[in-house]
VOLOFI-950830 format. One record per residue (C-alpha): residue number from 1; x, y, z. Coordinates in nm, 4 decimals. Layout:
BEGIN
+------+----------+----------+----------+
| resi |        X |        Y |        Z |
+------+----------+----------+----------+
|  NUM |        X |        Y |        Z |
...
+------+----------+----------+----------+
This chain:
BEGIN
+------+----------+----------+----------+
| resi |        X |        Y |        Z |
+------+----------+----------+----------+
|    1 |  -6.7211 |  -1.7701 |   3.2176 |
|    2 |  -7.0710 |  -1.8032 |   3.3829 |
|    3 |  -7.0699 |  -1.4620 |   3.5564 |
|    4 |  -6.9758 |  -1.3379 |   3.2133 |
|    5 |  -7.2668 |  -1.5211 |   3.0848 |
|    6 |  -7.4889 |  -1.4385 |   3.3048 |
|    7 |  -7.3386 |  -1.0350 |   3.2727 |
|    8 |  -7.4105 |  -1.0610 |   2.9119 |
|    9 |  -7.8110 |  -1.1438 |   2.9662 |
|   10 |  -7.8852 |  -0.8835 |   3.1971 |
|   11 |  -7.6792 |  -0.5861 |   3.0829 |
|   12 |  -7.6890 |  -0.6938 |   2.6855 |
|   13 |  -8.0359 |  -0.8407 |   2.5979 |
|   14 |  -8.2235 |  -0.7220 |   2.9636 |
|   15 |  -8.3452 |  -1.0725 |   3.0451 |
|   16 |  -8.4694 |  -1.0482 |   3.3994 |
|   17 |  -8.3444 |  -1.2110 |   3.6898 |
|   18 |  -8.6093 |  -1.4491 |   3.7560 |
|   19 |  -8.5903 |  -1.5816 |   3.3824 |
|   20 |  -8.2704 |  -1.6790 |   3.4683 |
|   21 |  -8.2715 |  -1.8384 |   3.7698 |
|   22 |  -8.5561 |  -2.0303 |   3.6670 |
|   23 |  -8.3753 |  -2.1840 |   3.3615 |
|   24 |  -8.0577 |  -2.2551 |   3.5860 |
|   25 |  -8.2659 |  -2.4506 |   3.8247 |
|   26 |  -8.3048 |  -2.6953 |   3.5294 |
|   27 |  -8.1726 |  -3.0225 |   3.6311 |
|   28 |  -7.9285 |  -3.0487 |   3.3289 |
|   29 |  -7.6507 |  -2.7902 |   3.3074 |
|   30 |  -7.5952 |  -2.7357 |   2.9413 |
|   31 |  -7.6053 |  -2.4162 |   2.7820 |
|   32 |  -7.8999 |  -2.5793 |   2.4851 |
|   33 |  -8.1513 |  -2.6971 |   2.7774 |
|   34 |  -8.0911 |  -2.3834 |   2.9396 |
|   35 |  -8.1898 |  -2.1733 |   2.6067 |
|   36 |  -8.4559 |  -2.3490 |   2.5154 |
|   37 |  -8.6278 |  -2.2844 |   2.8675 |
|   38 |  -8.5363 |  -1.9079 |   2.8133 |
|   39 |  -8.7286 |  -1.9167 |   2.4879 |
|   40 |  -9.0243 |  -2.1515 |   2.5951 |
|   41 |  -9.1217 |  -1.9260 |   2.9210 |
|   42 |  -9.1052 |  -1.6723 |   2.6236 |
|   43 |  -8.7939 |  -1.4517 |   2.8089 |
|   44 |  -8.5958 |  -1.4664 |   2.4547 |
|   45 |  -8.6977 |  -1.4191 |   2.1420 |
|   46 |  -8.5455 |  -1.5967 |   1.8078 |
|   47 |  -8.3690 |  -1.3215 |   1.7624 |
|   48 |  -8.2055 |  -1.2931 |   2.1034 |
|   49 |  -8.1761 |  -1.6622 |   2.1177 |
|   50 |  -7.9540 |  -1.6058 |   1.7822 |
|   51 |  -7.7764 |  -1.3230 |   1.9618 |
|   52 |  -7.6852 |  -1.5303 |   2.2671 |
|   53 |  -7.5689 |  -1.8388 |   1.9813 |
|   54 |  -7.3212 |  -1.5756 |   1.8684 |
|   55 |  -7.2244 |  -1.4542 |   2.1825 |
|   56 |  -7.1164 |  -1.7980 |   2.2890 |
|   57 |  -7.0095 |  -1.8710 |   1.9069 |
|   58 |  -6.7192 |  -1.5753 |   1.9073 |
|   59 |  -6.5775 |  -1.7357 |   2.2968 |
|   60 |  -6.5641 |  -2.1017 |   2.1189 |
|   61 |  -6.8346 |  -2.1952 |   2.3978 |
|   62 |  -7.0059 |  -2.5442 |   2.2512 |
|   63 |  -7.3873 |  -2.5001 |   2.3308 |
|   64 |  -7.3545 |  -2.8661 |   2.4938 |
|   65 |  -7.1076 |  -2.7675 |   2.7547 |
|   66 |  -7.1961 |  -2.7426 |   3.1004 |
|   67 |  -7.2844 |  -2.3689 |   3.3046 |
+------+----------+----------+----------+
């Protein structure tokens, strides 16, 4: 499920590499921490962030499970 994940960012919404290493080398593995670092280093916007909610939404993925 991660590599999909992870597939999804780069190919779907174009979110670079580095964005997303840096929010998986948060210390807590949980898709919500790991979004909100996305949006606070300003690599998603609302509306991807509502995308990627979706996304997660249509696999029955709860934002509080771990990556």
């Amino acid at each position: 499920m991660q590599v999909q994940f992870i597939s999804f960012l780069r190919e779907e919404l174009a979110i670079s590499e580095d964005s997303i290493e840096l929010a998986f080398n948060n210390k807590e593995k949980n898709f919500i921490k790991f979004l909100l670092i996305l949006w606070q280093c300003g690599s998603i916007t609302l509306k991807q962030l509502e995308i990627i909610c979706n996304w997660l939404e249509s696999r029955n993925i709860n934002l509080e499970q771990a990556l």
